[in-house]
C-alpha positions in Angstrom: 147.8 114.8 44.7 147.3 111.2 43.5 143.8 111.5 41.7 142.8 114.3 39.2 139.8 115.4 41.2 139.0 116.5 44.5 136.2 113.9 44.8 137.0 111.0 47.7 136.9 107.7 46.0 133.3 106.4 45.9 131.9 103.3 47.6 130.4 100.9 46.4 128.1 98.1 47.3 129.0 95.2 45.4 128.3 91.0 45.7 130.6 87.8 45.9 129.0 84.3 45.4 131.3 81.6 46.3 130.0 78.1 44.4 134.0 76.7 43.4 135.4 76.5 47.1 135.3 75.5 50.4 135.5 79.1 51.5 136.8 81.8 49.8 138.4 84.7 51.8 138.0 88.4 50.6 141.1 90.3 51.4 140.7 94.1 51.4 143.6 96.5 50.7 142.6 98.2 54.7 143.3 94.5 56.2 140.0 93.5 56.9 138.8 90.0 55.2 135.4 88.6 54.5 134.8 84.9 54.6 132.4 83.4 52.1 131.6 79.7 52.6 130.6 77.1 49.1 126.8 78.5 47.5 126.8 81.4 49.8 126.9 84.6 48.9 128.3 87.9 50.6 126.9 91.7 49.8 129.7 94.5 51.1 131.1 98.0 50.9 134.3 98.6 49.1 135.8 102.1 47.5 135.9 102.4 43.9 139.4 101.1 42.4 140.3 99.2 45.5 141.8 95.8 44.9 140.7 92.9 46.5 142.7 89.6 46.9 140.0 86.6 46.1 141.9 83.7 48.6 140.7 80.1 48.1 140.5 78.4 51.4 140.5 74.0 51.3 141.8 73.3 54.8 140.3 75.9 57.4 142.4 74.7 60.3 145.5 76.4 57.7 147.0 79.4 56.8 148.0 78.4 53.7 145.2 80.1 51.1 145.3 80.5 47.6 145.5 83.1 45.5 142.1 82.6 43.1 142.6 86.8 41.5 143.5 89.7 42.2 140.2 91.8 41.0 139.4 95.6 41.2 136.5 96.7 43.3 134.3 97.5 40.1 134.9 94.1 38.6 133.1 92.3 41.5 128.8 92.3 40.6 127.1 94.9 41.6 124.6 93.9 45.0 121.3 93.4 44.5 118.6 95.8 46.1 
């Protein structure tokens, strides 16, 4: 057993604002990705202690992305209601 409960991890509803890039992509540890264009902001669901991969994106006609941070699920802010 990996965790020291029997809880399931917990989600969470947390809040990017992109205002340094382009777009910034979100890349989830499940594959999915969330695209956040310059002064917008994004609100989404994410478990607690996932890691998500913060990708700065300059050219969107390119796969080549930048890794901005790596930052755990309850580093991001949390979404307001």
């Amino acid at each position: 057993m990996n965790s020291p409960t029997n809880h399931p991890p917990k989600k969470l509803r947390k809040q990017y604002t992109n205002s340094a890039y382009p777009m910034v992509v979100l890349k989830f540890e499940d594959g999915h990705e969330i695209k956040i264009y310059q002064n917008t902001g994004k609100v989404f669901d994410v478990w607690s202690g996932e890691t998500i991969k913060v990708m700065a994106v300059y050219d969107p006609t390119s796969k080549e992305w930048e890794l901005v941070e790596s930052k755990k699920s309850d580093a991001f802010d949390d979404a307001s209601a």
